[in-house]
PDB file of N, CA, C and O in Angstrom:
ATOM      1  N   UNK A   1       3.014  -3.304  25.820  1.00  0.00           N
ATOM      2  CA  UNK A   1       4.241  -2.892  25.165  1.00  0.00           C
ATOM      3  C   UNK A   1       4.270  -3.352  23.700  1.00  0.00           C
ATOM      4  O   UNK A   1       4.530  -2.614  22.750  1.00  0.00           O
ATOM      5  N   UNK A   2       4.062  -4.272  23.650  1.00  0.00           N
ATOM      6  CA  UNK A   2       4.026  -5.328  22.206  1.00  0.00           C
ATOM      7  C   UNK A   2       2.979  -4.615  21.273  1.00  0.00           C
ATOM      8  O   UNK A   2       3.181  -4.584  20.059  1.00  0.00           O
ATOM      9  N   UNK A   3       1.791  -4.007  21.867  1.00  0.00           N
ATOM     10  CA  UNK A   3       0.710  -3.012  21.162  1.00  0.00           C
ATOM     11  C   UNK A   3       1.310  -1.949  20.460  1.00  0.00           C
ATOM     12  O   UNK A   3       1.317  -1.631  19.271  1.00  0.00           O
ATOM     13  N   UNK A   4       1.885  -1.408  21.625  1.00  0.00           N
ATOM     14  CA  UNK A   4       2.583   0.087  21.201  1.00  0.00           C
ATOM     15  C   UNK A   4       3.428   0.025  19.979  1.00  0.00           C
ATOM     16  O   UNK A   4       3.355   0.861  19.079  1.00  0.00           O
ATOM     17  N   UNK A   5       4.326  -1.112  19.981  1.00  0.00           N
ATOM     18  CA  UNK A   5       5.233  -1.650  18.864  1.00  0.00           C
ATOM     19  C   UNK A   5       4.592  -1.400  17.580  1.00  0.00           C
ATOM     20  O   UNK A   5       4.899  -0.602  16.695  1.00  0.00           O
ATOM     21  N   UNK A   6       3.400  -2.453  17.673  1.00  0.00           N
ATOM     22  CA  UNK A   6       2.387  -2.627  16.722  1.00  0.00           C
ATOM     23  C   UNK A   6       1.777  -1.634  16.111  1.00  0.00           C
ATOM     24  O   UNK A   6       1.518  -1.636  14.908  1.00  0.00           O
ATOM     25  N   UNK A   7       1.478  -0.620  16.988  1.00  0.00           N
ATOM     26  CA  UNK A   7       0.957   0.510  16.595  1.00  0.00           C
ATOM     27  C   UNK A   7       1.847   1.302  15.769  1.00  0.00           C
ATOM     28  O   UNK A   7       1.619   1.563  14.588  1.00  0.00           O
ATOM     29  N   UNK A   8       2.776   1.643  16.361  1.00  0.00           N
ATOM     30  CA  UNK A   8       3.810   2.626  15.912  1.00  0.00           C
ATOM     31  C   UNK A   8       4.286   1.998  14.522  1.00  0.00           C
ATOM     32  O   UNK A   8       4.485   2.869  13.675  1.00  0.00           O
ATOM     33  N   UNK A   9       4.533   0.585  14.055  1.00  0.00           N
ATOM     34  CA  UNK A   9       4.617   0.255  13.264  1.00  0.00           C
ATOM     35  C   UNK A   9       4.063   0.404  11.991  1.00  0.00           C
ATOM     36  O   UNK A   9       4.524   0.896  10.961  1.00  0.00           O
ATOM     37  N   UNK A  10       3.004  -0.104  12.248  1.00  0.00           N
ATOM     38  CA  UNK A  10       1.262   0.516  11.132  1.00  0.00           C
ATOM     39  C   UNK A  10       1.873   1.499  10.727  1.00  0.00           C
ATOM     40  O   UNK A  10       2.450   1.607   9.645  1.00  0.00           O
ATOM     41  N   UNK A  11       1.731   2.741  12.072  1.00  0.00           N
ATOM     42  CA  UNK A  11       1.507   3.964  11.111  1.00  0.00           C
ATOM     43  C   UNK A  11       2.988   4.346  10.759  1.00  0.00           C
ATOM     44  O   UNK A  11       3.143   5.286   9.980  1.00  0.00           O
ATOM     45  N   UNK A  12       4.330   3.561  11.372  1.00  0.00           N
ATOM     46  CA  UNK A  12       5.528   4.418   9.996  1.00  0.00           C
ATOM     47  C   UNK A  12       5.720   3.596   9.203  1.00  0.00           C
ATOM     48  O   UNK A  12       6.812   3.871   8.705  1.00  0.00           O
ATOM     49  N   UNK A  13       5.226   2.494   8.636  1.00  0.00           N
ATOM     50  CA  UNK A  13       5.621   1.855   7.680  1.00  0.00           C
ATOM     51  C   UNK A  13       5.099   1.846   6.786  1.00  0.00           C
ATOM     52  O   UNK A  13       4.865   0.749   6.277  1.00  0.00           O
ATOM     53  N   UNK A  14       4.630   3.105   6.111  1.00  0.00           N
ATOM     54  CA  UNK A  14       4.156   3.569   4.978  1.00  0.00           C
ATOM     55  C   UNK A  14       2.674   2.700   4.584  1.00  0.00           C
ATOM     56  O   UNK A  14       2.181   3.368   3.676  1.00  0.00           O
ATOM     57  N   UNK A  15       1.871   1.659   4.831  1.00  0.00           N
ATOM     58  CA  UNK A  15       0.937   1.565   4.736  1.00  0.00           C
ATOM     59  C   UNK A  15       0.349   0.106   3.486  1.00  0.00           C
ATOM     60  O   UNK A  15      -0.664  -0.533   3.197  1.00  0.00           O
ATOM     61  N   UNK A  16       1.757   0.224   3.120  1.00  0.00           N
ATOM     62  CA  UNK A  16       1.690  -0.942   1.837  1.00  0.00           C
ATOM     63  C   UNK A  16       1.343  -2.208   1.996  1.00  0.00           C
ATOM     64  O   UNK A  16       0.381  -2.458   1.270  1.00  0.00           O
ATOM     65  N   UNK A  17       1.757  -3.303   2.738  1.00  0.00           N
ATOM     66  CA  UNK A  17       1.037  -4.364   2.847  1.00  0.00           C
ATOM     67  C   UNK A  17      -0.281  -3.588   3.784  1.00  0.00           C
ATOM     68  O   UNK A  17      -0.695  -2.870   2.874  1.00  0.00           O
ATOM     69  N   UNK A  18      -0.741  -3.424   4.381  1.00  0.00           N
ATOM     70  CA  UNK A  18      -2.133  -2.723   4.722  1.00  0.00           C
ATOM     71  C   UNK A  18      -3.053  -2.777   3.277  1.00  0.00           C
ATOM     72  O   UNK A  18      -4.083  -3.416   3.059  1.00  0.00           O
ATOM     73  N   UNK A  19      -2.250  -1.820   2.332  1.00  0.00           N
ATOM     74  CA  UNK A  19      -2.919  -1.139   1.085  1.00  0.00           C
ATOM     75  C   UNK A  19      -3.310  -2.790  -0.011  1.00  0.00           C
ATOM     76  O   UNK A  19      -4.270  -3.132  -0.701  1.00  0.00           O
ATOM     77  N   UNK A  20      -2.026  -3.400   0.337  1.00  0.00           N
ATOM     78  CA  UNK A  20      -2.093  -4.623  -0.546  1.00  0.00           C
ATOM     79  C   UNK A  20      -3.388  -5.984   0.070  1.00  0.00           C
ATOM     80  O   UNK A  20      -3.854  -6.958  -0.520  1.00  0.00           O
ATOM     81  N   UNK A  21      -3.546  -5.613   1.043  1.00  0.00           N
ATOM     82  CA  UNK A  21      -4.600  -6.676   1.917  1.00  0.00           C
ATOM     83  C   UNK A  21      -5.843  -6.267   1.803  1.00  0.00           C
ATOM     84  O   UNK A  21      -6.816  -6.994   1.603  1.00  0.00           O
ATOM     85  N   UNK A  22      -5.839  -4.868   1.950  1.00  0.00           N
ATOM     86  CA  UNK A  22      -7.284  -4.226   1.107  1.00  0.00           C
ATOM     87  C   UNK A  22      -7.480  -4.769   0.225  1.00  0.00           C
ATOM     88  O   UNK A  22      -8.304  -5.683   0.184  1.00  0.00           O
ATOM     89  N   UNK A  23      -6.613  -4.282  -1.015  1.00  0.00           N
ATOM     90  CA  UNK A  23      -7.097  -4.644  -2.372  1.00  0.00           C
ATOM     91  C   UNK A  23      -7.462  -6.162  -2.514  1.00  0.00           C
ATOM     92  O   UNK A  23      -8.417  -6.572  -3.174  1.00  0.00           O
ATOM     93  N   UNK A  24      -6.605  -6.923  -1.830  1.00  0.00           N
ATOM     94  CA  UNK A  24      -6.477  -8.495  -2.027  1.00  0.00           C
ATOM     95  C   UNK A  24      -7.744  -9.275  -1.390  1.00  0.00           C
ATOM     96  O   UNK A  24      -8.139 -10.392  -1.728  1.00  0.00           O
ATOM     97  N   UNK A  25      -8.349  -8.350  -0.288  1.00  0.00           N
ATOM     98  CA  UNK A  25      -9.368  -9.135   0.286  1.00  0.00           C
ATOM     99  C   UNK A  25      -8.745 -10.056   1.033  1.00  0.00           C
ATOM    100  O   UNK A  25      -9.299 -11.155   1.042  1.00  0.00           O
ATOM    101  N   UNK A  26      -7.578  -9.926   1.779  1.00  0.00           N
ATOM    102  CA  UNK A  26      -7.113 -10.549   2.800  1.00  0.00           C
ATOM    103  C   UNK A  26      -6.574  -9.901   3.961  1.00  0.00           C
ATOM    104  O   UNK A  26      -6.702  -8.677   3.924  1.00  0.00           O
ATOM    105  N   UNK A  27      -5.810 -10.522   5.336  1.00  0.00           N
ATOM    106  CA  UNK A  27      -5.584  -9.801   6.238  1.00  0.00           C
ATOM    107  C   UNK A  27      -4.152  -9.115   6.071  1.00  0.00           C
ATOM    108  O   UNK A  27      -3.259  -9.597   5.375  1.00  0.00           O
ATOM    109  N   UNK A  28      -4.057  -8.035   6.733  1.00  0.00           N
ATOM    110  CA  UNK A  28      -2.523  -7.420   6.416  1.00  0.00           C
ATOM    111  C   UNK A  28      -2.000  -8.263   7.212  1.00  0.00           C
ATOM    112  O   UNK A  28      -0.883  -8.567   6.795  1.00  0.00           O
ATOM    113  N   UNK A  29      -2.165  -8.588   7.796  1.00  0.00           N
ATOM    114  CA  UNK A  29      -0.909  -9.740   8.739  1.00  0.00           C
ATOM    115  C   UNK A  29      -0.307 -10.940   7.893  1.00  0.00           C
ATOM    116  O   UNK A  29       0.714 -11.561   8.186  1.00  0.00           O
ATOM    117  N   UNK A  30      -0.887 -11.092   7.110  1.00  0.00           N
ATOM    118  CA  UNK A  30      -0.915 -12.030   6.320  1.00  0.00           C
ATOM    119  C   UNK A  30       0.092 -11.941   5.012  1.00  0.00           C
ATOM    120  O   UNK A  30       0.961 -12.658   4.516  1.00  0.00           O
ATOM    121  N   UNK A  31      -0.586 -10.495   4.696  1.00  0.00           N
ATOM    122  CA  UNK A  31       0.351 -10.025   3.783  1.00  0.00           C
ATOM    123  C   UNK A  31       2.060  -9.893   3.953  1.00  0.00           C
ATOM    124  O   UNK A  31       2.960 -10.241   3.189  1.00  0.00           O
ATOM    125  N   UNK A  32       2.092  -9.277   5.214  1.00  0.00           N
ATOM    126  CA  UNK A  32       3.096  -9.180   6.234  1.00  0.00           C
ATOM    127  C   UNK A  32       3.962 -10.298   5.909  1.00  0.00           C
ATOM    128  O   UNK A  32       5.013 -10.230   5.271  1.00  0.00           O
ATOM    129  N   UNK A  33       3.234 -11.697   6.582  1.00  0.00           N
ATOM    130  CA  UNK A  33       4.440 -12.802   6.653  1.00  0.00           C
ATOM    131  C   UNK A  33       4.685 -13.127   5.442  1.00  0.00           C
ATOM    132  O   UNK A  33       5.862 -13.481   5.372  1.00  0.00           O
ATOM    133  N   UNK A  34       4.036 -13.201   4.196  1.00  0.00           N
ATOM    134  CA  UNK A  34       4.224 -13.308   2.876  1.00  0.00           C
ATOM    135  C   UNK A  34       5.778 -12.599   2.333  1.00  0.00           C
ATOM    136  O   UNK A  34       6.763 -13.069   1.765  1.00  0.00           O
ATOM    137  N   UNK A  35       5.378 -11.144   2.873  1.00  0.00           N
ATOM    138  CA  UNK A  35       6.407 -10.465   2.559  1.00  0.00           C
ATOM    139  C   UNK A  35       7.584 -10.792   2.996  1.00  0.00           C
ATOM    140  O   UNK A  35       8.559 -10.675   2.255  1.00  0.00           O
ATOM    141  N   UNK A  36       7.711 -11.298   4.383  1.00  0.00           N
ATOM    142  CA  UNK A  36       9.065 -11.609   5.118  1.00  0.00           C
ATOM    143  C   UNK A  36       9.757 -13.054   4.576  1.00  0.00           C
ATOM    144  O   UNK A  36      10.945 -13.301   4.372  1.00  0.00           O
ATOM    145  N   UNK A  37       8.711 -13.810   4.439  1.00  0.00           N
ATOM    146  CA  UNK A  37       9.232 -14.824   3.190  1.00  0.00           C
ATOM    147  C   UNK A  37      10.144 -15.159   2.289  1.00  0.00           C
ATOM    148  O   UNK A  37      11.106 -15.894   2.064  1.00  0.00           O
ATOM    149  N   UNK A  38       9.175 -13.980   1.687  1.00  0.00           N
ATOM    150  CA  UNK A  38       9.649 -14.089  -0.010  1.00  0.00           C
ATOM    151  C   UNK A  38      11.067 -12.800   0.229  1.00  0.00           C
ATOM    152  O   UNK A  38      11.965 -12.922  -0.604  1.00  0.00           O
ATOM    153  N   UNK A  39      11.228 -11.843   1.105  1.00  0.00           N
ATOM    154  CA  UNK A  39      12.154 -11.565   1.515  1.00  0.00           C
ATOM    155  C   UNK A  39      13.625 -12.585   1.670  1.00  0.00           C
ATOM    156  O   UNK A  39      14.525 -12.726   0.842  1.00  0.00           O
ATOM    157  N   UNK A  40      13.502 -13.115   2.832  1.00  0.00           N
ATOM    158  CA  UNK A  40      14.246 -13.899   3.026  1.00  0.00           C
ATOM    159  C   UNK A  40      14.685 -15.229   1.901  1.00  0.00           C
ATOM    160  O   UNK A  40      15.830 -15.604   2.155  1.00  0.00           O
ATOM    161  N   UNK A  41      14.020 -16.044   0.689  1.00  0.00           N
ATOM    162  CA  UNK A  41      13.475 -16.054  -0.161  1.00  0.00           C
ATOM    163  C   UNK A  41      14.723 -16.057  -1.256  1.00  0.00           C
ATOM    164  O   UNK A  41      15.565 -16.798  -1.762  1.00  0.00           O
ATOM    165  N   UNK A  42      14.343 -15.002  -1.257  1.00  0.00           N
ATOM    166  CA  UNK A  42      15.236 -13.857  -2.779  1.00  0.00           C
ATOM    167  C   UNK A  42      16.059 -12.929  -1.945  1.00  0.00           C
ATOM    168  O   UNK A  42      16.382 -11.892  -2.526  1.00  0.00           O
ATOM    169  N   UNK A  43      16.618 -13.117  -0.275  1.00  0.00           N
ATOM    170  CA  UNK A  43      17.484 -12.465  -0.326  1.00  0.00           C
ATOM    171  C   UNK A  43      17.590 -11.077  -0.462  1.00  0.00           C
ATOM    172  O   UNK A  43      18.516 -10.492  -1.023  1.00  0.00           O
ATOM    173  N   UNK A  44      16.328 -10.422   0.224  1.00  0.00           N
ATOM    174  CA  UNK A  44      16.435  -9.056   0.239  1.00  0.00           C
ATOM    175  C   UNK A  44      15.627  -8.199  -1.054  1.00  0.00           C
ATOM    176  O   UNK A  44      15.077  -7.123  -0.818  1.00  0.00           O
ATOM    177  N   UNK A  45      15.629  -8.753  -2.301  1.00  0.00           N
ATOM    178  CA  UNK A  45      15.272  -7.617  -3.644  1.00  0.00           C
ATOM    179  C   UNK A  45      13.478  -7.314  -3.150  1.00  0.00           C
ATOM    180  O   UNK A  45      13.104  -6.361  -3.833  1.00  0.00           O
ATOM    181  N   UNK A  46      12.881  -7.564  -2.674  1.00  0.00           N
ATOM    182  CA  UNK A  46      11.313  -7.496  -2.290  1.00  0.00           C
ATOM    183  C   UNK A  46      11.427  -5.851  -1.622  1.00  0.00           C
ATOM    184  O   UNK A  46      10.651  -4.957  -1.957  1.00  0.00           O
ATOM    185  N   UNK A  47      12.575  -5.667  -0.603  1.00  0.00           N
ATOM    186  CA  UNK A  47      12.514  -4.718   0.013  1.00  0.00           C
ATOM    187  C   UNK A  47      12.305  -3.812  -0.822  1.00  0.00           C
ATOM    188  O   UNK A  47      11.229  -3.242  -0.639  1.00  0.00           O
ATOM    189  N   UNK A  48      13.064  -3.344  -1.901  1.00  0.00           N
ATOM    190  CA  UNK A  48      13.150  -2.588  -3.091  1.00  0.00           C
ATOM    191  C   UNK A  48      11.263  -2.210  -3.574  1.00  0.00           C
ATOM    192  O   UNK A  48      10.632  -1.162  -3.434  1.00  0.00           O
ATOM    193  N   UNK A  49      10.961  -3.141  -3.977  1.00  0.00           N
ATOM    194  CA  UNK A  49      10.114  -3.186  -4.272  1.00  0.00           C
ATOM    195  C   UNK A  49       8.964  -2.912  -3.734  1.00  0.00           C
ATOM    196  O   UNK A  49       7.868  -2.770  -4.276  1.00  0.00           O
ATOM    197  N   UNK A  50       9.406  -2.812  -2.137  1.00  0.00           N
ATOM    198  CA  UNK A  50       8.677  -2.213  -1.086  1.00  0.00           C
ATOM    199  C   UNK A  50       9.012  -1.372  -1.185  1.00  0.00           C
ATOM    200  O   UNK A  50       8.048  -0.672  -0.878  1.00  0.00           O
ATOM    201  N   UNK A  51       9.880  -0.671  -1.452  1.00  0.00           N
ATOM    202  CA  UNK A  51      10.152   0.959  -0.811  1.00  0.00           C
ATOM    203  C   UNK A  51       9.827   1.898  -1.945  1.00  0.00           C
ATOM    204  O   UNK A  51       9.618   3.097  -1.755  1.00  0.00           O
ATOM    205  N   UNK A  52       9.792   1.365  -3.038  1.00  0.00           N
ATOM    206  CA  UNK A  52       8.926   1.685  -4.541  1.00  0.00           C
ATOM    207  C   UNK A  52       7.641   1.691  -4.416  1.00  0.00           C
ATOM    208  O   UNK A  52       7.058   2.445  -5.195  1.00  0.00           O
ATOM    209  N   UNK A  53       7.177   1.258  -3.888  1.00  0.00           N
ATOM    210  CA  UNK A  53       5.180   0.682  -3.699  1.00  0.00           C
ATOM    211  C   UNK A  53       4.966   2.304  -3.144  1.00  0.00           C
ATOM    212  O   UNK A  53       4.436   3.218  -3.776  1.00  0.00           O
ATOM    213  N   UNK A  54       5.585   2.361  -1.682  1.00  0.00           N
ATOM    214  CA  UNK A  54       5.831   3.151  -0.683  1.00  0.00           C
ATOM    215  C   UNK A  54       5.766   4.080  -1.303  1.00  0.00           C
ATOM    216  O   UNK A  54       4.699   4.649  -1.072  1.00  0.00           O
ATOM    217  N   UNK A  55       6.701   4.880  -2.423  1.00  0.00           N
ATOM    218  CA  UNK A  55       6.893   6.173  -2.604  1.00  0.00           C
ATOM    219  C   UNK A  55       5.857   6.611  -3.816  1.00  0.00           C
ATOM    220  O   UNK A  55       5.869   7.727  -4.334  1.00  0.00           O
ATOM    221  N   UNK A  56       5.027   5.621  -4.149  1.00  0.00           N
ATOM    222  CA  UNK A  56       3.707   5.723  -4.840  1.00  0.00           C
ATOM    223  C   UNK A  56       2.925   5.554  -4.419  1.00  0.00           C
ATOM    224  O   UNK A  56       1.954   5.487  -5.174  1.00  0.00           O
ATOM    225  N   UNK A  57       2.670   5.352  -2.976  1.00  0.00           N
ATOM    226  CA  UNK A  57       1.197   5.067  -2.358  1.00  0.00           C
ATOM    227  C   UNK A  57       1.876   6.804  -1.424  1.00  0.00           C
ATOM    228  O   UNK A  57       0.774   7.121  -0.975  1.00  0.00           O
ATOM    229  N   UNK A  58       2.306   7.321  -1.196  1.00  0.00           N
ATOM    230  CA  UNK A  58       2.640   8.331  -0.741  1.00  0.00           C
ATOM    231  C   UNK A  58       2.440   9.374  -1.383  1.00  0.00           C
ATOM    232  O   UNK A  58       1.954  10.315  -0.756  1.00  0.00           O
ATOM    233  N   UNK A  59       2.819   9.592  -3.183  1.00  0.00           N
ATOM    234  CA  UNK A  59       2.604  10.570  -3.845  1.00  0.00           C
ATOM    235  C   UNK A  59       1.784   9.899  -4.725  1.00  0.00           C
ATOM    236  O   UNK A  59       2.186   9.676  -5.867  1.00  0.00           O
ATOM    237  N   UNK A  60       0.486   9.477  -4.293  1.00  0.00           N
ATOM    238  CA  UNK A  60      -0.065   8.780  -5.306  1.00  0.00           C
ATOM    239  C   UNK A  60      -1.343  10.037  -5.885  1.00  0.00           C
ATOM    240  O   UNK A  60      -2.097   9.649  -6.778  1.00  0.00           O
ATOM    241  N   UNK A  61      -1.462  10.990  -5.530  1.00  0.00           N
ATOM    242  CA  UNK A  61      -1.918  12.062  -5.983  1.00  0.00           C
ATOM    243  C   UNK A  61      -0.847  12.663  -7.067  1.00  0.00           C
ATOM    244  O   UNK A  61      -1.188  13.416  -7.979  1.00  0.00           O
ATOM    245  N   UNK A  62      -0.261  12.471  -6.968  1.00  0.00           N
ATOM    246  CA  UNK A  62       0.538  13.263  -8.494  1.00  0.00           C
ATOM    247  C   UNK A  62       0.178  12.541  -9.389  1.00  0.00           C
ATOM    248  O   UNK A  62      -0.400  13.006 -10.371  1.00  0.00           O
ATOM    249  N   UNK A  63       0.512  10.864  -9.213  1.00  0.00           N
ATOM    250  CA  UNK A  63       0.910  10.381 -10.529  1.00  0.00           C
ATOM    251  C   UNK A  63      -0.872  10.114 -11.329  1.00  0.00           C
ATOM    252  O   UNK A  63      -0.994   9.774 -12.506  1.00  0.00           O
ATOM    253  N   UNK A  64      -2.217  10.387 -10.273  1.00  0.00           N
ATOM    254  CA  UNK A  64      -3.126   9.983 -10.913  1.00  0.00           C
ATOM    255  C   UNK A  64      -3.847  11.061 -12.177  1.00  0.00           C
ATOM    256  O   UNK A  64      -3.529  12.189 -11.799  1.00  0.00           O
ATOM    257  N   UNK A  65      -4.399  11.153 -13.062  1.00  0.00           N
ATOM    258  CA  UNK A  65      -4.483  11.951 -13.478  1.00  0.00           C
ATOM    259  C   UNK A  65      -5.524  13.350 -13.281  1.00  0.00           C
ATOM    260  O   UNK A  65      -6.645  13.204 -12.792  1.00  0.00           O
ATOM    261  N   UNK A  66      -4.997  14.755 -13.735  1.00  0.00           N
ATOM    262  CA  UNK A  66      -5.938  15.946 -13.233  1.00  0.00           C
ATOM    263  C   UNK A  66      -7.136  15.886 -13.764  1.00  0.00           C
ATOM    264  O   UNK A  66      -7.340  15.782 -14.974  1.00  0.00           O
ATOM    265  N   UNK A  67      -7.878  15.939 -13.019  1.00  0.00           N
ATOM    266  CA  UNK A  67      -9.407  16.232 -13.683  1.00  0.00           C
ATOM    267  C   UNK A  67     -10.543  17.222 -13.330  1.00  0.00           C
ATOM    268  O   UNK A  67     -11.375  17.069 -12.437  1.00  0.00           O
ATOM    269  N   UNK A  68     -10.386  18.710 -14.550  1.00  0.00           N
ATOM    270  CA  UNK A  68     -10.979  19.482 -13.520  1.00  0.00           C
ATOM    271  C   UNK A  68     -12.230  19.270 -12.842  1.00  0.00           C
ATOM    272  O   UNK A  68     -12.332  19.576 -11.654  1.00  0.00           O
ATOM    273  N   UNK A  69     -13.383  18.676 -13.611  1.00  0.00           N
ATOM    274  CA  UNK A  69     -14.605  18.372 -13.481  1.00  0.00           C
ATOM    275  C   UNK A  69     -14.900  16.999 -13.474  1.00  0.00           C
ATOM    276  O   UNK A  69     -14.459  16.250 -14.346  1.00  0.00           O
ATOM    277  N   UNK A  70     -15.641  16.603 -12.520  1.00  0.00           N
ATOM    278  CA  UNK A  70     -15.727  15.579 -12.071  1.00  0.00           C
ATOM    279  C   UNK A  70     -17.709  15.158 -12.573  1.00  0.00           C
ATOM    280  O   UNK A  70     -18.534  15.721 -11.854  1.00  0.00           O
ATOM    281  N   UNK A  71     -18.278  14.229 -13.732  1.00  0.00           N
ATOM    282  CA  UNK A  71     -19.448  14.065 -13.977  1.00  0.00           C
ATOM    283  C   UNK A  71     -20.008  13.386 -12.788  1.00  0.00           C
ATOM    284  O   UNK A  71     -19.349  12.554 -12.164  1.00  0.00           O
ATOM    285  N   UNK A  72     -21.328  13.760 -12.431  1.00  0.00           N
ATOM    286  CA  UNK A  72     -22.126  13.027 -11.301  1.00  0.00           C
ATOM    287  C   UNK A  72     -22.692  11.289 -11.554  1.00  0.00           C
ATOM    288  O   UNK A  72     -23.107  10.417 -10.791  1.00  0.00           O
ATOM    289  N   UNK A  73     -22.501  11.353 -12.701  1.00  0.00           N
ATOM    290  CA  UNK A  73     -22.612   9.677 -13.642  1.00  0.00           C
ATOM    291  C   UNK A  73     -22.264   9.575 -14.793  1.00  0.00           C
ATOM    292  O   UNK A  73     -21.682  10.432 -15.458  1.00  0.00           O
ATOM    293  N   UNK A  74     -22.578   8.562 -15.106  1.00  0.00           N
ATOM    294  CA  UNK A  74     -21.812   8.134 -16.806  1.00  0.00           C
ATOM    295  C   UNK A  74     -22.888   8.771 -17.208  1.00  0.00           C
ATOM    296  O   UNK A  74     -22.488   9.205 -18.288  1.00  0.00           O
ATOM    297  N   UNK A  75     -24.355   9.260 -17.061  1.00  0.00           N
ATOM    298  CA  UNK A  75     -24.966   9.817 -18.325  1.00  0.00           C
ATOM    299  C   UNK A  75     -25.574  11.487 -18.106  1.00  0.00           C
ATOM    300  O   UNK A  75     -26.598  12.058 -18.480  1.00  0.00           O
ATOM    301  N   UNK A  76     -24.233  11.953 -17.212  1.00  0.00           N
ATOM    302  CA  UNK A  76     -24.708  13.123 -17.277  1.00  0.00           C
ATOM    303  C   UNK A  76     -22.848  13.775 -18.116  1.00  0.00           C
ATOM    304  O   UNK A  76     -21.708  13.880 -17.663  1.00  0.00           O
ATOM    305  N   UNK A  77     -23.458  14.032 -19.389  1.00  0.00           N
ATOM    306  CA  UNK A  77     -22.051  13.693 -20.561  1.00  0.00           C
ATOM    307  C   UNK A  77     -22.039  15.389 -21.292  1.00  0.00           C
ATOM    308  O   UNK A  77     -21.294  15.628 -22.242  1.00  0.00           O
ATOM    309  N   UNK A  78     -22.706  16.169 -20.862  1.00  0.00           N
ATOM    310  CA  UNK A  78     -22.430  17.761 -20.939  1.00  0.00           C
ATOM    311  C   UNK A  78     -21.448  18.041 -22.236  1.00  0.00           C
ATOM    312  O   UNK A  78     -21.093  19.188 -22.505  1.00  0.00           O
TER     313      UNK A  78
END
């Protein structure tokens, strides 16, 4: 039961501490209690800041930039 929780969690909670434990080279669980912390902490403003992360790791194809052509290396410079 406690799995299922777990599971279902991961995948609706947009992915951000996940995304942040990648980058960090640490465990998302980790990241996790960090977050609930510094939550509790400051009283809530983190959430914000979560739900901001969220709506850029979601549309994070818009904000990167278009590029029609993509070079196969730095020295093939056409």
């Amino acid at each position: 039961m406690v799995r299922k929780i777990v599971q279902w969690f991961e995948q609706k909670a947009f992915g951000v501490c996940a995304w942040w434990g990648k980058s960090l080279g640490i465990k998302t669980t980790t990241v996790r209690m960090y977050f609930i912390y510094l939550s509790f902490f400051t009283f809530g403003s983190p959430i914000i800041i979560y739900f901001v992360m969220a709506f850029i790791l979601e549309h994070k194809n818009y904000f990167k930039p278009f590029r029609s052509r993509k070079r196969k290396s730095v020295w093939d410079i056409d």
